[in-house]
C-alpha positions in Angstrom: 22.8 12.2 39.4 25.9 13.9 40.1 27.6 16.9 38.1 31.2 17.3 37.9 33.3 19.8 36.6 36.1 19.8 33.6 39.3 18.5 35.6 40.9 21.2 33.9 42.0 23.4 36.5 40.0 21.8 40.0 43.6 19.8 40.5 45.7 23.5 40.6 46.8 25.6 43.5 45.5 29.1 42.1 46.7 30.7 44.6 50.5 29.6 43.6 49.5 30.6 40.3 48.3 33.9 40.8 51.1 34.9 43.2 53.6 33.9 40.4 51.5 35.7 37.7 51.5 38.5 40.5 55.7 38.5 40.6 56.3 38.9 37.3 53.7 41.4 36.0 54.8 43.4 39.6 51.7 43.7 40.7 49.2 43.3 43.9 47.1 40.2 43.8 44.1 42.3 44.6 45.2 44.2 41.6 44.4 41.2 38.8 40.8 39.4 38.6 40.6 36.2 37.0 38.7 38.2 33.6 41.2 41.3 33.9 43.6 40.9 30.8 47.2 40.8 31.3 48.3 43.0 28.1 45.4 45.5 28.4 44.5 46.3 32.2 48.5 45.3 33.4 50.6 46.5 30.6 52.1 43.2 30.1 54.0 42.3 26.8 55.1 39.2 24.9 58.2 38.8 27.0 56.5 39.0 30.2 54.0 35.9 28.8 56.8 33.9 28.0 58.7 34.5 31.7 55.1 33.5 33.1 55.6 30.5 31.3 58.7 29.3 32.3 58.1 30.6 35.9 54.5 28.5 36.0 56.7 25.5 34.6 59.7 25.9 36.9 57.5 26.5 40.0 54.5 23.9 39.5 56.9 21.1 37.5 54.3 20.6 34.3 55.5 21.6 30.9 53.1 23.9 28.5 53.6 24.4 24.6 54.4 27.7 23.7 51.3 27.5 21.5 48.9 27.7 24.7 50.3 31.6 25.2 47.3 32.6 23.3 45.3 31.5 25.8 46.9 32.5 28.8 45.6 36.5 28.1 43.9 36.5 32.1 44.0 34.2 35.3 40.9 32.1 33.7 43.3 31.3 31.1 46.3 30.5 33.2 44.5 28.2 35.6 42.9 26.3 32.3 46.5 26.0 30.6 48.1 24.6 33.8 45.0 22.3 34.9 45.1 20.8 31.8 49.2 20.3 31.5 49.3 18.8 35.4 46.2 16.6 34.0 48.5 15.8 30.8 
């Protein structure tokens, strides 16, 4: 019997993604944990979610809905919202 994981983020370089999450909250990597929330523990607002958006979108070529910004609150979010829109 094998177990596999939800595609939703296995096929994503988080690395990538946390560097450009990194850029425009100007922060350290080591300063962000995949659970640490953007708004709360780095000060980000609703204009620096959108500019992650576009910057994930322009960088990695997939195209998320504006809706999904809800979820994108930490890197756990990020790397499900992207898995799923390279999957899509």
């Amino acid at each position: 019997m094998t177990s596999t994981t939800p595609s939703t983020s296995t096929d994503i370089d988080r690395e990538q993604v946390k560097e450009i999450v990194c850029e425009i909250l100007e922060i350290d990597a080591d300063e962000v944990t995949e659970t640490s929330l953007f708004k709360e523990d780095h000060g980000a607002d609703s204009l620096l979610a959108i500019e992650i958006l576009a910057a994930l979108e322009r960088n990695l070529h997939v195209t998320i809905d504006q809706a999904e910004l809800s979820r994108m609150v930490n890197l756990q979010g990020v790397y499900a919202v992207v898995g799923e829109a390279s999957n899509a």
